[in-house]
N, C-alpha and C positions, 0 to 999 in steps of 0.2 A: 413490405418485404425487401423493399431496396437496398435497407440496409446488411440483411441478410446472404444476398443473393451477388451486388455487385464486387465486393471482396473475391469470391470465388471463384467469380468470371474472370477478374485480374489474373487467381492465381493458376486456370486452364490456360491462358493465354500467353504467361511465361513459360508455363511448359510446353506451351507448343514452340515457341522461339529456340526453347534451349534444346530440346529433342528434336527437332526438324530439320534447326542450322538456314534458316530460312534465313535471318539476321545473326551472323556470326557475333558472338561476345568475348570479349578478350577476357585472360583473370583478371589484369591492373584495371579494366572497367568497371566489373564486377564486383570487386573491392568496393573500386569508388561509391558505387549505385548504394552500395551496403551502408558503408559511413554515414551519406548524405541521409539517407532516409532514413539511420539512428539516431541521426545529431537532429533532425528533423523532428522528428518525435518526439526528444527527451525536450527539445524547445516548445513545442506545442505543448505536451503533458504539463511543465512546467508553467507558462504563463495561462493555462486553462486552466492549474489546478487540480490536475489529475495524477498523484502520486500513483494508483491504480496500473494507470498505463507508464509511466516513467518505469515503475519497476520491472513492469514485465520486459521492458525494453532490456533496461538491464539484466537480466534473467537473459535473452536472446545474445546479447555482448558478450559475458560471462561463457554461454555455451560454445560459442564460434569461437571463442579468444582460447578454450580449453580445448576443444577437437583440433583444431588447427596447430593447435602447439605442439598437444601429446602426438599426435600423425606425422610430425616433422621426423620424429624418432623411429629408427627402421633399428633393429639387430643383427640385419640382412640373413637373420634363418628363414625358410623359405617352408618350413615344415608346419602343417595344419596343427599342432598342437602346441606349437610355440604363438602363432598367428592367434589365437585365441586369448594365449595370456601375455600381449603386446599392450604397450599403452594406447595403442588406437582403438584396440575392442573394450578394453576397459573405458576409456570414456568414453567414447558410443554406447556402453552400460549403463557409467554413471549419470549422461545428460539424459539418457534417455528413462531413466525415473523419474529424475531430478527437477528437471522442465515442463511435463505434464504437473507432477503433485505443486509444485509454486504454481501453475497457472490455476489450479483448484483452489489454493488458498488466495488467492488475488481475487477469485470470481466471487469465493463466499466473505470477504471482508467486506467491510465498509468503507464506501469514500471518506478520508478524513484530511484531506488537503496538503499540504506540506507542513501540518506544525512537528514539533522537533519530536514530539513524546510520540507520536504516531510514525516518524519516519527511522525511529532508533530502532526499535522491535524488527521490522525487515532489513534495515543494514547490518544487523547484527547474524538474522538468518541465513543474508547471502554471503556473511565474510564467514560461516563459519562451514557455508557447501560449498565455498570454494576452497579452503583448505581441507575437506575430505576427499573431494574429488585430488586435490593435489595428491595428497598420501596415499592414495587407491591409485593411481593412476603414473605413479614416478615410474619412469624408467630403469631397466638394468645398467648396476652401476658397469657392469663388464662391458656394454654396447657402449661403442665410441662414434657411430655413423650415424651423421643424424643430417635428415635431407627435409628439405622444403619443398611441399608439395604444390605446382601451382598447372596441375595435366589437365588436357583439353577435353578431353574426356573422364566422365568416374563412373569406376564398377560398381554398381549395385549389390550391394549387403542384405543378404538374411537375419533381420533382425530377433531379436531372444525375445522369448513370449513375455515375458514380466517388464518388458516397454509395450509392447505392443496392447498389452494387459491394461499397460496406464496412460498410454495415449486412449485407448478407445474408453474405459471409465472418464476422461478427462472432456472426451469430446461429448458423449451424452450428458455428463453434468451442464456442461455449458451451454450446446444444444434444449434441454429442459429448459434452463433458467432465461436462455432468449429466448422463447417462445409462452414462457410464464410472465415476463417483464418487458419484453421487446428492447430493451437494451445498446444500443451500438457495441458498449463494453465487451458482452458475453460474444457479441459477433464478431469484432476483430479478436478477441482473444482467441472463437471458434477457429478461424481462417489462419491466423499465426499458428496456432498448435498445427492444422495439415502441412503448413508449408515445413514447419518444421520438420516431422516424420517422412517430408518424402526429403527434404537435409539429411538427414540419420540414414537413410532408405540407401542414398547415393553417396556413402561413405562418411559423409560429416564435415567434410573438407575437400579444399579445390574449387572450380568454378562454378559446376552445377550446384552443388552445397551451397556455396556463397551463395550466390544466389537464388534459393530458395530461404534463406537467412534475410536476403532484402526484402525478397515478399513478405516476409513475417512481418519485419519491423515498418514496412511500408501500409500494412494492415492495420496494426494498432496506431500509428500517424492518423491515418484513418479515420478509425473509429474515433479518435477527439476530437475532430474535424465535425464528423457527424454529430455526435453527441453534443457539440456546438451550433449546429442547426435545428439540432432539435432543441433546444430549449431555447431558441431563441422562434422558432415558428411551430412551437406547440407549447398548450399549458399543462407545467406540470404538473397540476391537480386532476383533469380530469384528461387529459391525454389529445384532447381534442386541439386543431389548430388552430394559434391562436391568433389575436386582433391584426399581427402585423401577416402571417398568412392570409387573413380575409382582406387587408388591403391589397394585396399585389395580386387577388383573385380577381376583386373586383377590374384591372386594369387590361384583363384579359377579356371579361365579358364580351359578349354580342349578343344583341339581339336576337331572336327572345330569349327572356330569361324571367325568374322572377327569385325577390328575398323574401324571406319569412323573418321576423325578428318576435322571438320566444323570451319570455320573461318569468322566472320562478312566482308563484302569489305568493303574498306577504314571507319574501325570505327574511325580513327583518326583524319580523318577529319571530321567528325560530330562530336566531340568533342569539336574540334578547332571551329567549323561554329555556332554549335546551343548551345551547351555550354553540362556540366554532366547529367544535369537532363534528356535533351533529350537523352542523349547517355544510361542514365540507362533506361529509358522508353525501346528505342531498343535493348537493351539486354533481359528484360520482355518480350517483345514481342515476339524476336528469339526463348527466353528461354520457353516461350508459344507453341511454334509449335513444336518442339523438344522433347518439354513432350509426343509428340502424335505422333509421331512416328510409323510408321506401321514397321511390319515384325517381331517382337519379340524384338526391339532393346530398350536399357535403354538408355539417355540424360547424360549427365554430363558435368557441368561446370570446364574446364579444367584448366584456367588461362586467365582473361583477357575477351578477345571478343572471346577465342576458346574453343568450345564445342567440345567433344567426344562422340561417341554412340556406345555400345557394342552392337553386335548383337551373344547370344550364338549359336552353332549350326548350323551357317549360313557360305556360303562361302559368295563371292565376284558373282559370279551369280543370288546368290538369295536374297542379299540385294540392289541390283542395280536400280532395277524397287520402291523400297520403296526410296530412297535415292532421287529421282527422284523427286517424287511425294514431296518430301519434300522440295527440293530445291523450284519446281514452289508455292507449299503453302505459302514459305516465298517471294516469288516475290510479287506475288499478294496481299500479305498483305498492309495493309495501313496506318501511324501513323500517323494521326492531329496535327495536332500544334496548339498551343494557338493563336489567334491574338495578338496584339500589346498589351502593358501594360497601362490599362485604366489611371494610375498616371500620366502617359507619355505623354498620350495627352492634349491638350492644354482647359483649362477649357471655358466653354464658358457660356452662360445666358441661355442655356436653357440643360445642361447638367445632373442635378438632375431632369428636368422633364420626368416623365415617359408618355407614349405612350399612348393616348386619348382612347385607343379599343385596346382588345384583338387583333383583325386582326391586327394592327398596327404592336403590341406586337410579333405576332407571324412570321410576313411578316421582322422585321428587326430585330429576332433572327435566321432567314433562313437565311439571306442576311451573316451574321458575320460567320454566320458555312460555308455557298460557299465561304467565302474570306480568309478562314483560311489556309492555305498553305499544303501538306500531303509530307510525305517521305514515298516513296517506298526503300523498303531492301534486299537486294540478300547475300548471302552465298556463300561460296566456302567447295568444299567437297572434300577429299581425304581420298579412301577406300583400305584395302588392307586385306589379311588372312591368316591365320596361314597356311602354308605349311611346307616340310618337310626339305628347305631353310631357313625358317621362323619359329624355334623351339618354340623360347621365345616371351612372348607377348611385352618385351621392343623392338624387331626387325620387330614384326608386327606394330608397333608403328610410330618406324622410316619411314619403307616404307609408310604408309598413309599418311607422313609427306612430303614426297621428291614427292608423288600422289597428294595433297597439293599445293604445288610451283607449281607443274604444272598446276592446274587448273589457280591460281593467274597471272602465266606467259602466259596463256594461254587464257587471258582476261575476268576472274573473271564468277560469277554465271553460273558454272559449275559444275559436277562429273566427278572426274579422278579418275583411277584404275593407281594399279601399271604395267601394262600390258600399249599397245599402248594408245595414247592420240585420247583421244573421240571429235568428235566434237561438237562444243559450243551450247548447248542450245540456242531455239531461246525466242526473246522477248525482250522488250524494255530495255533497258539501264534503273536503277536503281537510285532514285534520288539522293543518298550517295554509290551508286555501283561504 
C-alpha cells in the first residue's frame, strides 16, 4: 500500500507548510516548484513510455494556464451576481468538469505508448476543451482592467455541486480500480485529482493553487517512477517479486533463516497439452497460494515455473508444518478450463437460437460448466537453512536445490529437507502432476 498511501502523506504535508506558514513560499517559487515537476514528469512519462501520465500532465498545464489567465480579468463590479458570471467562476466551472471526466477517461484507456494513431485521438480532445473552455470562459469585452494575481494568501471558494459531483464519481472510479489492480497509475492519478480540488477549493490561482498544482504534477512524476519499480522488482504475470527482489533480499539476510525453493510438476507438459495461456493461468494460480503463505515467509518468482520463499528468522523446523499446508492448498486447488471453441463447432439451424425460459437457460449453462474439464496442480518443495556449514545464503540456496531433485526424484508433490528424505505426502495424483 506504499504506493497508495505515500503520495497522500506528501500531499498533507504541503498543506501543512502552506497553511501553517511554518516555511514561507514565495509565488515566484511556487511557480518554479510547478514547472520543474511538469517538465519532470512529461520527461519521465515520455522516456518510460507512459503517454497515460504525459497527458494527464497536460490536462493539469492546460487547467493552471486557463484559471490563471481567465482570474487575471477583474470588471472591478464588486456585486455577488456579477462575481458569478466573471471569467474566474466560469473556469473554476469549466476545469472543474473538465479535469475530473479526462482523468476518468485516462484511467479506463489503455496504455498504448506514444505511437502517433494513439496520441492523435487525445490531442485532438485537449485542443478542442481548450477552445470551449476559451469560448465559455472570454471575458467582457466592456472590462478594460485586467490584473495579475500573485496574493499571499487565497480565499477559499464554495464550489458548485456538479464539480464536486465529478470529483468524487472520479475519485471512487479510481479508488476501485487501484485496489482491483494495485496500479501506481490509478494512485497518482487518485492523489493529483485531491490536490487539485483543494486548487479549485482555494480559488484556482495564486500561490496556494499553485501549489497544490505542483502537488499534482509531482504525483503523477511519481507514479512513473513507481510503476518503474515495480516492473522492474515484480513479475508481471503473477505479481509476485521478482528474481532481482529476491536477490537484494537475500543481501539482507541473517542468521537464522531459511529458503524453500517450489517447483510446478511437469509444467512442461501442460504447456505442450493445453497450450501458454493455460500454463500462465497455472502459474497465477501457484503464484496466488504462495502469496499467502503462513509462517512469516515472502513468495518470489524465481525463473520459470520456480518460485522461492524466504522465511526470516525461521529454521527448517518451524517452516515445515507451513510448507505443508502449502503444498496440500495447491493440490486441492482447481483450474476450469474453457469448453471447446464455439467457432469450432459445426453450425447448425438452430444454433443462434436462444433458450425458450430462463430454466432452460440456466439447466444448459450448468450442463457446459460440469462438462468443462478441471487441472488439479501439485508442487515440489525443497527447504533448507542457514547453519554454521551453510554461511552464505548462495549455499543455502543450493541445498534447497539438491532438497528439490529429491522431492522430484522422489515422486513429485512433496517437502524434502536437506536432512533424511520424508515420506510422500498422501493424495491423488495431480492432473498435470
Amino acid at each position: 500500500m506504499k504506493s497508495l498511501l505515500t503520495p497522500g502523506i506528501f500531499l498533507a504535508a504541503v498543506a501543512l507548510l502552506l497553511h501553517t506558514g511554518v516555511v514561507p513560499l514565495a509565488a515566484p517559487v511556487v511557480l518554479f516548484a510547478f514547472y520543474c515537476a511538469l517538465i519532470a514528469g512529461l520527461l519521465l512519462a515520455w522516456r518510460f513510455h507512459s503517454s497515460r501520465i504525459f497527458f494527464a500532465l497536460l490536462v493539469l498545464f492546460l487547467a493552471h494556464q486557463a484559471l490563471t489567465y481567465f482570474s487575471s480579468f477583474s470588471s472591478g463590479l464588486s456585486s455577488t451576481a456579477h462575481a458569478r458570471n466573471s471569467p474566474t467562476s466560469a473556469a473554476l466551472a469549466a476545469v472543474g468538469i473538465l479535469l475530473p471526466l479526462n482523468f476518468i477517461i485516462l484511467s479506463l484507456q489503455r496504455e498504448k505508448g506514444f505511437a502517433f494513431p494513439s496520441l492523435a485521438p487525445a490531442a485532438v480532445v485537449l485542443f478542442v476543451e481548450s477552445v470551449i473552455v476559451a469560448v465559455i470562459c472570454r471575458p467582457d469585452p466592456t472590462a478594460t482592467q485586467r490584473t495579475i494575481h500573485h496574493a499571499a494568501t487565497t480565499v477559499s471558494l464554495p464550489l458548485p455541486f456538479a464539480t464536486l459531483l465529478a470529483f468524487a464519481a472520479a475519485a471512487v472510479l479510481l479508488l476501485t480500480r487501484y485496489l482491483l489492480f494495485r496500479k501506481p497509475f490509478e494512485s497518482g492519478l487518485l492523489w493529483s485529482l485531491a490536490a487539485c480540488l483543494l486548487a479549485l477549493h482555494f480559488g484556482g490561482a495564486g500561490r496556494i493553487p499553485t501549489a497544490y498544482f505542483a502537488t499534482a504534477a509531482f504525483s503523477l512524476a511519481a507514479a512513473v517512477v513507481e510503476t518503474s519499480y515495480l516492473l522492474a522488482y515484480h513479475d508481471e504475470l503473477t505479481t509476485l517479486p521478482s528474481r532481482r527482489a529476491f536477490r537484494e533480499v537475500l543481501l539482507r539476510l541473517e542468521a537464522p533463516y531459511s529458503i524453500a525453493v517450489a517447483d510446478i510438476d511437469h509444467f512442461k507438459r501442460c504447456n505442450d497439452t493445453y497450450g501458454h495461456d493455460v500454463g500462465d493461468q497455472v502459474l497465477r494460480l501457484v503464484a496466488s497460494r504462495l502469496a499467502r503463505v503462513t509462517g512469516g515467509g515472502q513468495a518470489y518468482r524465481f525463473g520459470g515455473e520456480e518460485f522461492a520463499i524466504v522465511f526470516p528468522g525461521k529454521t527448517t523446523a518451524d517452516v515445515l508444518e507451513h510448507l505443508e499446508t502449502l503444498r496440500g492448498e495447491i493440490e486441492a486447488s482447481r483450474l476450469r478450463l474453457r469448453g471447446p471453441d464455439r467457432r469450432r463447432q459445426p453450425r447448425g439451424a438452430d444454433r443462434r437460437q436462444r433458450p425458450r425460459t430462463t430454466g432452460q437457460a440456466i439447466r444448459q449453462l450448468s450442463r457446459v460448466a460440469a462438462e468443462a474439464p478441471e487441472l488439479s496442480v501439485t508442487i515440489s518443495i525443497g527447504v533448507a537453512s542457514s547453519r554454521r556449514e551453510n554461511p552464505s545464503a548462495e549455499e543455502v540456496i543450493q541445498a534447497a536445490d539438491k532438497a528439490l531433485y529429491r522431492a522430484k526424484a522422489g515422486g513429485r508433490n512433496r517437502v524434502e529437507t536437506v536432512a533424511s528424505p520424508r515420506r510422500r505426502a498422501r493424495g491423488k495424483a495431480a492432473g498435470i502432476a
